[in-house]
Structure formats: C-alpha cells, structure tokens
mmCIF file of the N, C-alpha and C atoms, coordinates in Angstrom:
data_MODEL
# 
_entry.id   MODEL 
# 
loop_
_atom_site.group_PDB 
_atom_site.id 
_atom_site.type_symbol 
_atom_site.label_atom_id 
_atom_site.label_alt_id 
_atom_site.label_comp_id 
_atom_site.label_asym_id 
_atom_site.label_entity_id 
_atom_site.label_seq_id 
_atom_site.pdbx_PDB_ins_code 
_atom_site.Cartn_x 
_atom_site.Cartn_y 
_atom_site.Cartn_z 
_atom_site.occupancy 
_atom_site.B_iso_or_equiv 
_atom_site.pdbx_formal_charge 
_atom_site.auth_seq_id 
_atom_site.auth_comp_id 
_atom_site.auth_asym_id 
_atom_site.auth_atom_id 
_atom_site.pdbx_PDB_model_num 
ATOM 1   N N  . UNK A 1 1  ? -47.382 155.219 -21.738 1.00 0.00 ? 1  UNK A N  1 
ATOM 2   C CA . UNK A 1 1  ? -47.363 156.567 -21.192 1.00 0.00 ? 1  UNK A CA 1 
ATOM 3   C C  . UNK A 1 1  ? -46.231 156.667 -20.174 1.00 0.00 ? 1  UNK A C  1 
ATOM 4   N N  . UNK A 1 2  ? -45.365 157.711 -19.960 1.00 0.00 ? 2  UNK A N  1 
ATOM 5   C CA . UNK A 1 2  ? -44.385 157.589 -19.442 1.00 0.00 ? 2  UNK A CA 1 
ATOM 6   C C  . UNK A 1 2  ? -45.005 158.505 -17.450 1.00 0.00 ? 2  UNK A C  1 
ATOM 7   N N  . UNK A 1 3  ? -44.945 157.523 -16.695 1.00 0.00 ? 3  UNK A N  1 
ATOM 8   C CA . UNK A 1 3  ? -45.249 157.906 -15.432 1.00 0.00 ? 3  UNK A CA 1 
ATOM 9   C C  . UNK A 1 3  ? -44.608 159.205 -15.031 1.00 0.00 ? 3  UNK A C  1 
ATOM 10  N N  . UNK A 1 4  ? -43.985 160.103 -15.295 1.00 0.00 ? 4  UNK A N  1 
ATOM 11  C CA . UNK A 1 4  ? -43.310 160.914 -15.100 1.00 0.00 ? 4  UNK A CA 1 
ATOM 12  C C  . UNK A 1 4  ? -44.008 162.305 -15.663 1.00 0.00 ? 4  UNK A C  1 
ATOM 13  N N  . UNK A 1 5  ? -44.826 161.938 -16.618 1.00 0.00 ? 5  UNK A N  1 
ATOM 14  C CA . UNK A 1 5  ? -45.712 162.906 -17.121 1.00 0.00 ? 5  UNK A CA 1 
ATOM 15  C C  . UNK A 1 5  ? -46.811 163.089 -16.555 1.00 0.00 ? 5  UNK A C  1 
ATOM 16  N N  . UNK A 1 6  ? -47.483 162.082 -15.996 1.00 0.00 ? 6  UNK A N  1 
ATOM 17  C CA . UNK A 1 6  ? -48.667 161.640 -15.158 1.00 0.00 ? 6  UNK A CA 1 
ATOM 18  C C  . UNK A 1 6  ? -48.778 162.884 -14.178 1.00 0.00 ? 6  UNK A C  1 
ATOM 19  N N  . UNK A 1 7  ? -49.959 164.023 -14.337 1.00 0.00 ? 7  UNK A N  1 
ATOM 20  C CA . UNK A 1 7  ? -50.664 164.679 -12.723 1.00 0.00 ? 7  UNK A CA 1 
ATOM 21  C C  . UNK A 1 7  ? -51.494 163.477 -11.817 1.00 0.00 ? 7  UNK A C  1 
ATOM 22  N N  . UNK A 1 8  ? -51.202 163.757 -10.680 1.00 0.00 ? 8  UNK A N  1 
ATOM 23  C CA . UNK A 1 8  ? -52.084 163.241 -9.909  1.00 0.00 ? 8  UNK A CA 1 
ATOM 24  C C  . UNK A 1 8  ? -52.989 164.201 -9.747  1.00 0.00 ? 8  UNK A C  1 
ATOM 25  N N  . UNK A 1 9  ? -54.676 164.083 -9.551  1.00 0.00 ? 9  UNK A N  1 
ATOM 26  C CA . UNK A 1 9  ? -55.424 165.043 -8.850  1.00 0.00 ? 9  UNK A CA 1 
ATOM 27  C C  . UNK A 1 9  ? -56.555 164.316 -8.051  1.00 0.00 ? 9  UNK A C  1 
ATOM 28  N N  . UNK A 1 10 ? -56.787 165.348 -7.357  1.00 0.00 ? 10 UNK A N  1 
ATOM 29  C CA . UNK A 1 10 ? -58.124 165.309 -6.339  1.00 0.00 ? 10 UNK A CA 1 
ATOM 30  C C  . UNK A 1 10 ? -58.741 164.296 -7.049  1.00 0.00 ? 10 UNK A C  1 
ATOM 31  N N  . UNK A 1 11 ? -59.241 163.435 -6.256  1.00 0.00 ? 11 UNK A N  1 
ATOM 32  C CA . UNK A 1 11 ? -60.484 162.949 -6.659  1.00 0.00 ? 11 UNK A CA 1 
ATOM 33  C C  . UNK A 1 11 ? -61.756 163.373 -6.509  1.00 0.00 ? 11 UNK A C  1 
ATOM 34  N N  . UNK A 1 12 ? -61.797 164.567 -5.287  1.00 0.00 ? 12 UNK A N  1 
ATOM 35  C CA . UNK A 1 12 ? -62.726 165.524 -5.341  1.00 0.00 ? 12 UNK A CA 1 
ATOM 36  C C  . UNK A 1 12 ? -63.096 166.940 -5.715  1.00 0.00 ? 12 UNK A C  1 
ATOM 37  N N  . UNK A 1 13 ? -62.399 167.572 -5.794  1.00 0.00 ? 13 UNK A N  1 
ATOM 38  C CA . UNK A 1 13 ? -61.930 168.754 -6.528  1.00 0.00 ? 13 UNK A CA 1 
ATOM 39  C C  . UNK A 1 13 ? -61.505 168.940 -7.960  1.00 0.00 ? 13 UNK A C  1 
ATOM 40  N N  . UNK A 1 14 ? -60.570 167.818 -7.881  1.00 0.00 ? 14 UNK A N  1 
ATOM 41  C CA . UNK A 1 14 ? -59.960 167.695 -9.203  1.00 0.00 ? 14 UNK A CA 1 
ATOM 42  C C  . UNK A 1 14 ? -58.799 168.430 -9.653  1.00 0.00 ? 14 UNK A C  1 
ATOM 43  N N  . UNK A 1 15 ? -58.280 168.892 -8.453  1.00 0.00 ? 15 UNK A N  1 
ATOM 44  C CA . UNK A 1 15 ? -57.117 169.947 -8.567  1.00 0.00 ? 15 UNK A CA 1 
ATOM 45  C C  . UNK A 1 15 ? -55.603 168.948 -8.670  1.00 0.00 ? 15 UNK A C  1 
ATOM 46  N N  . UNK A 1 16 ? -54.582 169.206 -9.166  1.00 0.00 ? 16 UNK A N  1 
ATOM 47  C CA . UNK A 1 16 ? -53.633 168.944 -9.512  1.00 0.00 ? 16 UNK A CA 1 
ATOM 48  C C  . UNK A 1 16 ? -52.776 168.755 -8.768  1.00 0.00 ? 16 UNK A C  1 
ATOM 49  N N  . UNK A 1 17 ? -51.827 168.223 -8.399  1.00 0.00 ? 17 UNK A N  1 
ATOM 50  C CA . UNK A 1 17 ? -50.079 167.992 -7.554  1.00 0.00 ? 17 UNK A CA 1 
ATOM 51  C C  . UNK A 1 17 ? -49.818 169.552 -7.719  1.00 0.00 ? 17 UNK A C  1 
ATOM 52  N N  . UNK A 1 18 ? -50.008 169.940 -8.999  1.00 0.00 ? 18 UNK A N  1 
ATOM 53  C CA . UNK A 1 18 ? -49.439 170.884 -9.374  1.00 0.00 ? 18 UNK A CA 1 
ATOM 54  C C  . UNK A 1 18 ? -49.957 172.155 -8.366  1.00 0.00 ? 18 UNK A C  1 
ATOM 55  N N  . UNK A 1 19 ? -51.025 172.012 -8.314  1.00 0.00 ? 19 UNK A N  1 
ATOM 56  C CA . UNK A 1 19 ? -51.949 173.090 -7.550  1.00 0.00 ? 19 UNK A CA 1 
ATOM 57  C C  . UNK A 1 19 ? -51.700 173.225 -6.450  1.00 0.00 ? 19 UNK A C  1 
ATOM 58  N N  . UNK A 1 20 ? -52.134 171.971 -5.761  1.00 0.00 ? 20 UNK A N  1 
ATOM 59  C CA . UNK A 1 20 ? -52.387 171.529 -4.071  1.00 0.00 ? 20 UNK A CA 1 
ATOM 60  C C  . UNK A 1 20 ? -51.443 169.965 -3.962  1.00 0.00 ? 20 UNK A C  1 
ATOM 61  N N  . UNK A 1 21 ? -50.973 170.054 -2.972  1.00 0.00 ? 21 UNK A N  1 
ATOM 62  C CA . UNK A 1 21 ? -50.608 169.042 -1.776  1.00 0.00 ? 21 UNK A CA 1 
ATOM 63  C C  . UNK A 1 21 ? -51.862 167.558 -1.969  1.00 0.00 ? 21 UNK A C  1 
ATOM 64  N N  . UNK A 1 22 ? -51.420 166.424 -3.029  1.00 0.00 ? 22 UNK A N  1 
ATOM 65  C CA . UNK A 1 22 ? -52.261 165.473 -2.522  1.00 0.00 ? 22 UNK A CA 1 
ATOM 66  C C  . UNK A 1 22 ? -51.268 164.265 -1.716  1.00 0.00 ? 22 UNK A C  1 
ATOM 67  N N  . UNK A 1 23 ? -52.058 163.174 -1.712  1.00 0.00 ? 23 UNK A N  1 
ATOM 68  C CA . UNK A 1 23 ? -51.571 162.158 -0.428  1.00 0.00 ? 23 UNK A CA 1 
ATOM 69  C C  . UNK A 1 23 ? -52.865 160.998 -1.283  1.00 0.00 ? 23 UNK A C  1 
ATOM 70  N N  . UNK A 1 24 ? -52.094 160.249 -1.646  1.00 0.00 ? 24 UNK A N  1 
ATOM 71  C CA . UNK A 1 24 ? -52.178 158.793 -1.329  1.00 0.00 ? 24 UNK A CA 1 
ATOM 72  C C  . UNK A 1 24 ? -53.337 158.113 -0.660  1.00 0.00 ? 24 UNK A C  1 
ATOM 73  N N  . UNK A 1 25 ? -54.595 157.567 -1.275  1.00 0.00 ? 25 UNK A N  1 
ATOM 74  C CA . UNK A 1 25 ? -55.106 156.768 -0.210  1.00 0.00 ? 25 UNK A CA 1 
ATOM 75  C C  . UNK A 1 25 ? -55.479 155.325 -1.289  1.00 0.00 ? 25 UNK A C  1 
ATOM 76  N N  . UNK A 1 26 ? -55.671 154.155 -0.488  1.00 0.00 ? 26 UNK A N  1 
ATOM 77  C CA . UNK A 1 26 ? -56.017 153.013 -0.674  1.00 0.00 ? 26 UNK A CA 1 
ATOM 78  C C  . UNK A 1 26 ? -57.479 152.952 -0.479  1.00 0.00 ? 26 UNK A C  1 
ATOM 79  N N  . UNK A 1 27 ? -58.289 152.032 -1.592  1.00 0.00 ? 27 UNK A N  1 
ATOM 80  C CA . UNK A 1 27 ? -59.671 151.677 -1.233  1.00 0.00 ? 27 UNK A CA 1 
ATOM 81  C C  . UNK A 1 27 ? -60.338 150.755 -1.878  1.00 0.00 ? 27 UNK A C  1 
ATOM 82  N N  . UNK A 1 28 ? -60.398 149.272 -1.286  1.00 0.00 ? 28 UNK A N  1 
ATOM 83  C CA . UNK A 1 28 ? -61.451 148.764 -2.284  1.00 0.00 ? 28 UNK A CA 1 
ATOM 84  C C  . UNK A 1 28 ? -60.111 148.017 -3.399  1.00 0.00 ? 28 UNK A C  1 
ATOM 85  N N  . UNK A 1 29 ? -59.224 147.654 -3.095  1.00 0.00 ? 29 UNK A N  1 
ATOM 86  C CA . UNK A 1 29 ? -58.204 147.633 -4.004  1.00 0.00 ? 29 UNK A CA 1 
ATOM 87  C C  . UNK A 1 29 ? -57.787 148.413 -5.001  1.00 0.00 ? 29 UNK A C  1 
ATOM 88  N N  . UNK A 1 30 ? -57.799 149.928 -5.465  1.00 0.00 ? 30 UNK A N  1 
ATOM 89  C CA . UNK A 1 30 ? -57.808 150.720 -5.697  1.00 0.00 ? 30 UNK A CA 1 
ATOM 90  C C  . UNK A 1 30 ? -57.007 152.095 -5.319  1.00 0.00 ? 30 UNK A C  1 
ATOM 91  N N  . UNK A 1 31 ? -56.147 152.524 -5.901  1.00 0.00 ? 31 UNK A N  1 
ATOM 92  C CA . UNK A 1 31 ? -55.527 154.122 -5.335  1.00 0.00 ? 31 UNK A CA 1 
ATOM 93  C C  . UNK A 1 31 ? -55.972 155.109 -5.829  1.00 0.00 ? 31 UNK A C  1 
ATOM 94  N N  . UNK A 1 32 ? -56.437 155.943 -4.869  1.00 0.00 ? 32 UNK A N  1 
ATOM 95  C CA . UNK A 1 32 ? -56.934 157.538 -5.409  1.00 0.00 ? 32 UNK A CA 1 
ATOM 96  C C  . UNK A 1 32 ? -55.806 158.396 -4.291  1.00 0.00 ? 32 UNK A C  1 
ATOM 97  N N  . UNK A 1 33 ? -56.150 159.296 -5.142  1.00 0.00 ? 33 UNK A N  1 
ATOM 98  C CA . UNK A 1 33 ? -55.657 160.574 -4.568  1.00 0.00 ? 33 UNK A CA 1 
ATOM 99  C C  . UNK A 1 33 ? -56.534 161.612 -3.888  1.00 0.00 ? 33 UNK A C  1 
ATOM 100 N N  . UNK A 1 34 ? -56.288 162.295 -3.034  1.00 0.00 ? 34 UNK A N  1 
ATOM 101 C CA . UNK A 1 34 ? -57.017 163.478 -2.537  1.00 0.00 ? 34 UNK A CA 1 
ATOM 102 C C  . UNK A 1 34 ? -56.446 164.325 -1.928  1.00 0.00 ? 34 UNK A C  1 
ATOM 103 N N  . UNK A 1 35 ? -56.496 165.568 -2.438  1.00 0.00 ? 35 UNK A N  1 
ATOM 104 C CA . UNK A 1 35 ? -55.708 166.803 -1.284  1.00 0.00 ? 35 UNK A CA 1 
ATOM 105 C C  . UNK A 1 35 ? -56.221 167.330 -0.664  1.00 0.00 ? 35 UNK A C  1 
ATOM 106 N N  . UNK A 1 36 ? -55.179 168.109 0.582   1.00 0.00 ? 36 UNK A N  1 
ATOM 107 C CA . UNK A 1 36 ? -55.116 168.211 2.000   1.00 0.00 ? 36 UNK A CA 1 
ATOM 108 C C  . UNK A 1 36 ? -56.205 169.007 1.874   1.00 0.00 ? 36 UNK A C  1 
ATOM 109 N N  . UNK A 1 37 ? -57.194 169.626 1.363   1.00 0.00 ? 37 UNK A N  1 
ATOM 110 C CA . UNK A 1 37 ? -58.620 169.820 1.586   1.00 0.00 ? 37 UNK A CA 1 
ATOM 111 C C  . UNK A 1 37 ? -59.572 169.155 1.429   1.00 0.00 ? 37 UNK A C  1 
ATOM 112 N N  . UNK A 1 38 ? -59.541 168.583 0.786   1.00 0.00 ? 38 UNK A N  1 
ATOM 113 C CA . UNK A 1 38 ? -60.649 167.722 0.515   1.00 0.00 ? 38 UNK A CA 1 
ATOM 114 C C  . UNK A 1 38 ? -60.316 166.071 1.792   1.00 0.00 ? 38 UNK A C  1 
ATOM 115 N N  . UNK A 1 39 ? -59.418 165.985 2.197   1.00 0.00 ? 39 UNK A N  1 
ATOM 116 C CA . UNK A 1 39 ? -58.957 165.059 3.385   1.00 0.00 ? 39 UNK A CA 1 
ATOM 117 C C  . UNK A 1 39 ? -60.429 165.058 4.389   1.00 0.00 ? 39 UNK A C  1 
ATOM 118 N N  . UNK A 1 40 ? -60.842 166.027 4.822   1.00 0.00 ? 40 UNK A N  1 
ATOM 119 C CA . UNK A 1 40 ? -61.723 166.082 5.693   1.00 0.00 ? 40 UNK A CA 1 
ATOM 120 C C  . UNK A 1 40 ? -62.939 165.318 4.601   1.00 0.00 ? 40 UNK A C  1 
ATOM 121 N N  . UNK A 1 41 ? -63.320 165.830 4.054   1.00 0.00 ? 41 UNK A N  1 
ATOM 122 C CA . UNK A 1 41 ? -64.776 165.171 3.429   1.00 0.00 ? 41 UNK A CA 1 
ATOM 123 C C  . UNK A 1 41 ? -64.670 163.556 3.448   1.00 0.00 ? 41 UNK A C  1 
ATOM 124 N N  . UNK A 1 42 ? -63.586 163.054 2.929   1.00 0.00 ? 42 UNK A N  1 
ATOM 125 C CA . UNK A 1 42 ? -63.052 161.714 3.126   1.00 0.00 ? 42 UNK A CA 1 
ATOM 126 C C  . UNK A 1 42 ? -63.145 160.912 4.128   1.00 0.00 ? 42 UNK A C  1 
ATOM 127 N N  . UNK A 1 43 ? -62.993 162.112 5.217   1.00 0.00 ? 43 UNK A N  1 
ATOM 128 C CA . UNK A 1 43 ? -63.030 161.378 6.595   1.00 0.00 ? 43 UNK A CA 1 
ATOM 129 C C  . UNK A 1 43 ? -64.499 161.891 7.427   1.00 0.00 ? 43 UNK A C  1 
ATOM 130 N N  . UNK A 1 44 ? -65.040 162.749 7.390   1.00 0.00 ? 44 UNK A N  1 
ATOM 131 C CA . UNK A 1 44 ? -66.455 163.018 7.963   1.00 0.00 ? 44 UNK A CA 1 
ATOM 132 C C  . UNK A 1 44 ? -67.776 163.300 7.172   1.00 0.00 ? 44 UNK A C  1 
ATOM 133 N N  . UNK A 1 45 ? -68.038 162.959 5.762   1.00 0.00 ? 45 UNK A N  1 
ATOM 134 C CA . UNK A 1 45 ? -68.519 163.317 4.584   1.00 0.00 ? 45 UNK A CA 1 
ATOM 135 C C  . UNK A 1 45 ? -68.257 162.210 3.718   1.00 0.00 ? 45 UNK A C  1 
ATOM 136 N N  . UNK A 1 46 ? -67.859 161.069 3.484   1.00 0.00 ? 46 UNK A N  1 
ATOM 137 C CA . UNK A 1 46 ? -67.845 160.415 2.605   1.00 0.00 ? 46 UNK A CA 1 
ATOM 138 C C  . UNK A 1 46 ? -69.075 160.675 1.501   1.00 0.00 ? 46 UNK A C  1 
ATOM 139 N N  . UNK A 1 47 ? -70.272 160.532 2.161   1.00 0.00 ? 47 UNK A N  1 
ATOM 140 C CA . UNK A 1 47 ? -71.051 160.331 1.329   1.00 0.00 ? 47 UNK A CA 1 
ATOM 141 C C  . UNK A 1 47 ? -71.264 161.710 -0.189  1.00 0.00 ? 47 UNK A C  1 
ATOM 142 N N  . UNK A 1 48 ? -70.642 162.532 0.502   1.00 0.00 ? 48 UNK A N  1 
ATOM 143 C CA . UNK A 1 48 ? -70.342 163.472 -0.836  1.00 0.00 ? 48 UNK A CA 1 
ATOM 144 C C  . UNK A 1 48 ? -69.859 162.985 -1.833  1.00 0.00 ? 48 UNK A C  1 
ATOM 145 N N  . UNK A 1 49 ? -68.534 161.938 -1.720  1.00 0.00 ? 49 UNK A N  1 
ATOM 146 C CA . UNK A 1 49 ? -67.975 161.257 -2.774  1.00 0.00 ? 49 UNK A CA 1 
ATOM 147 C C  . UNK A 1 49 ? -68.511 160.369 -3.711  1.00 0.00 ? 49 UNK A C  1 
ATOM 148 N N  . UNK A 1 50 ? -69.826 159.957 -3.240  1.00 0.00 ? 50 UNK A N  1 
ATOM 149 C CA . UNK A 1 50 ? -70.918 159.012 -4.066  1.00 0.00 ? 50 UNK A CA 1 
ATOM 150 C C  . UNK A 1 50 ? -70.894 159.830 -5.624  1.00 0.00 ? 50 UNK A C  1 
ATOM 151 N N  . UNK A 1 51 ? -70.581 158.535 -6.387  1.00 0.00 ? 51 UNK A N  1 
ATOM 152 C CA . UNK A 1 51 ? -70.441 158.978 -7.713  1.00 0.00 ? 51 UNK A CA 1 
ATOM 153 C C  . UNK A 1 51 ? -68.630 159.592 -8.386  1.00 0.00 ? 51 UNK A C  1 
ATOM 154 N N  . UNK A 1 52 ? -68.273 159.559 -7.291  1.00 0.00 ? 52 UNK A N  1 
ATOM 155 C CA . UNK A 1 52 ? -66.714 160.176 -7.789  1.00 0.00 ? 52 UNK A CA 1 
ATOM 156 C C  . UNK A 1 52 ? -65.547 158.843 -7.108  1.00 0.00 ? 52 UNK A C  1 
ATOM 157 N N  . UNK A 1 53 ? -66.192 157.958 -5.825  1.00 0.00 ? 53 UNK A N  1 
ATOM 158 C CA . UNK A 1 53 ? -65.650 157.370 -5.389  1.00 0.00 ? 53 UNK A CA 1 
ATOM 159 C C  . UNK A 1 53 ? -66.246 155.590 -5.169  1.00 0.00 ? 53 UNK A C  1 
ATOM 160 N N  . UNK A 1 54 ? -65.886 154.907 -5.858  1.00 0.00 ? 54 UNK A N  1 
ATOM 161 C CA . UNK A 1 54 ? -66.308 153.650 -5.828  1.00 0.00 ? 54 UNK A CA 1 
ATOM 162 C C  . UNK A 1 54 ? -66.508 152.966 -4.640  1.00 0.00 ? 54 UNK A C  1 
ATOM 163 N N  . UNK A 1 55 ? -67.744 152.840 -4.050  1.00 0.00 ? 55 UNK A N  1 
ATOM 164 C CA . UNK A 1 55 ? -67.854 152.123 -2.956  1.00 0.00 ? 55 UNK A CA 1 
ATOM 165 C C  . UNK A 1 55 ? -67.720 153.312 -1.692  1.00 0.00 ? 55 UNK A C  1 
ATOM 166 N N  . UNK A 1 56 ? -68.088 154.670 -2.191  1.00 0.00 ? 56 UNK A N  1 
ATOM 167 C CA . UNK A 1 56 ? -67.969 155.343 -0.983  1.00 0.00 ? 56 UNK A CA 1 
ATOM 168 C C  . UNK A 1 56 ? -69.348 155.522 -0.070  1.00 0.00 ? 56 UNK A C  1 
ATOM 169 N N  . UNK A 1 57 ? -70.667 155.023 -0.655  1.00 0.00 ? 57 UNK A N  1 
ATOM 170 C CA . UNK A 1 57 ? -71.761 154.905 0.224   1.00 0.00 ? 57 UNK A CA 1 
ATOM 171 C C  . UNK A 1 57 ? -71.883 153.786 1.018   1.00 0.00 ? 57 UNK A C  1 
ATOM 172 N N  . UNK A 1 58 ? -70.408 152.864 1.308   1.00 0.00 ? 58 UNK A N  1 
ATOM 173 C CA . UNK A 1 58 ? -70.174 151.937 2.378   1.00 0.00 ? 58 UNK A CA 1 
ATOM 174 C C  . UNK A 1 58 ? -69.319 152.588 3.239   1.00 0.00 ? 58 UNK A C  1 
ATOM 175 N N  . UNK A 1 59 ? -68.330 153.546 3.176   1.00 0.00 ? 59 UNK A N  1 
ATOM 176 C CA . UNK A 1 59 ? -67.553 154.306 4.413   1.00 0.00 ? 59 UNK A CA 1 
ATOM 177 C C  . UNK A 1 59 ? -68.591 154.608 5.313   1.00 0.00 ? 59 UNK A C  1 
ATOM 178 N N  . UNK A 1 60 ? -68.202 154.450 6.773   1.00 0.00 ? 60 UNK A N  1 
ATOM 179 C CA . UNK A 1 60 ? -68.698 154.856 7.193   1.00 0.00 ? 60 UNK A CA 1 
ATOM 180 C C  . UNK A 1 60 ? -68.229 156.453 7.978   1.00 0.00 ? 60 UNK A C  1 
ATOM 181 N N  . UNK A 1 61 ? -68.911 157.713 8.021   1.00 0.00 ? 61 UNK A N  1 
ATOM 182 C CA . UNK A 1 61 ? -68.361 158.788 8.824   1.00 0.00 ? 61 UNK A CA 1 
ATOM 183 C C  . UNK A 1 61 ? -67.531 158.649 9.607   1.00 0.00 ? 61 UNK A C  1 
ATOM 184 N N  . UNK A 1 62 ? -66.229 159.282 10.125  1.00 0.00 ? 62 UNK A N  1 
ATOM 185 C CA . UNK A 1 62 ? -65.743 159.107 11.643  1.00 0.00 ? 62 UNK A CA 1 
ATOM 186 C C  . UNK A 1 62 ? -66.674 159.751 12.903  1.00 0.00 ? 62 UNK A C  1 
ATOM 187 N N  . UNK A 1 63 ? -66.884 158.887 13.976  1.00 0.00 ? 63 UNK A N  1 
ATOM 188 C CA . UNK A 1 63 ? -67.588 159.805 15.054  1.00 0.00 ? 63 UNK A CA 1 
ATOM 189 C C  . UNK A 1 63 ? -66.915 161.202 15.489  1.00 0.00 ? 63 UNK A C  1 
ATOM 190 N N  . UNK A 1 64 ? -67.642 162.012 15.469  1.00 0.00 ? 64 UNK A N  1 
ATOM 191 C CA . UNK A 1 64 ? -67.427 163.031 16.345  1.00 0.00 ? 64 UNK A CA 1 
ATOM 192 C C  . UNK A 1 64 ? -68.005 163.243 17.941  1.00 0.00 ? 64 UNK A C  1 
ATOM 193 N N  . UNK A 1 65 ? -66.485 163.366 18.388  1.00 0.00 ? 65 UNK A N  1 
ATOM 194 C CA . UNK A 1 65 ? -66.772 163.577 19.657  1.00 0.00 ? 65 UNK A CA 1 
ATOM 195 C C  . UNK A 1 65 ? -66.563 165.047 20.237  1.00 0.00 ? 65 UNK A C  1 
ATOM 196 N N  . UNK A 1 66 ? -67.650 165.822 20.495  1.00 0.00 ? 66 UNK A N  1 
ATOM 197 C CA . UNK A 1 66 ? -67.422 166.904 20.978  1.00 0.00 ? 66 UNK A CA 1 
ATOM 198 C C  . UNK A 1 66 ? -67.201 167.197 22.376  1.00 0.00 ? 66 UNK A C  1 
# 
C-alpha cells in the first residue's frame, strides 16, 4: 500500500486528516492518532476510549485542579 494514500483518523471520532487537525500519540508501543477534539477525552476521560483504545482502562485521568 503506498503510504501516501493512507488517511489518518481519530481514533475516537473517526474523522479524517482530511476533516480535522490530528496529532500523533504513542501508547503501549503503538501509534494512534487523535484530533484536536477529541485531545481532551484522552487526557481527562480516557476511560471513554475503552474498547477503541488498547490498554486505555490503565490511563490514568489528569488531576484537575480548580
């Protein structure tokens, strides 16, 4: 398959390069993608990703400090 043809998308949404703005993340030895909306769930929500993200019911939330 020629990489050049390749969409990247959400791993949560499922939306496209084409669509939305994604970014790169590492996990678990593993690369996914996720765009700049779905960024937050990633980081305060993991557990939404259960089932879409391997090993995401070990992230833990970031604290919020209000």
């Amino acid at each position: 398959m020629d990489d050049d043809n390749v969409q990247l998308a959400c791993i949560n949404c499922g939306r496209s390069e084409m669509e939305i703005p994604v970014v790169s993340v590492r996990y678990s030895g593993e690369q996914i993608w996720t765009c700049s909306q779905c960024m937050p769930i990633l980081i305060h929500k993991p557990e939404q990703l259960i089932g879409k993200l391997k090993g995401a019911d070990r992230i833990p939330p970031a604290p919020h400090h209000h």
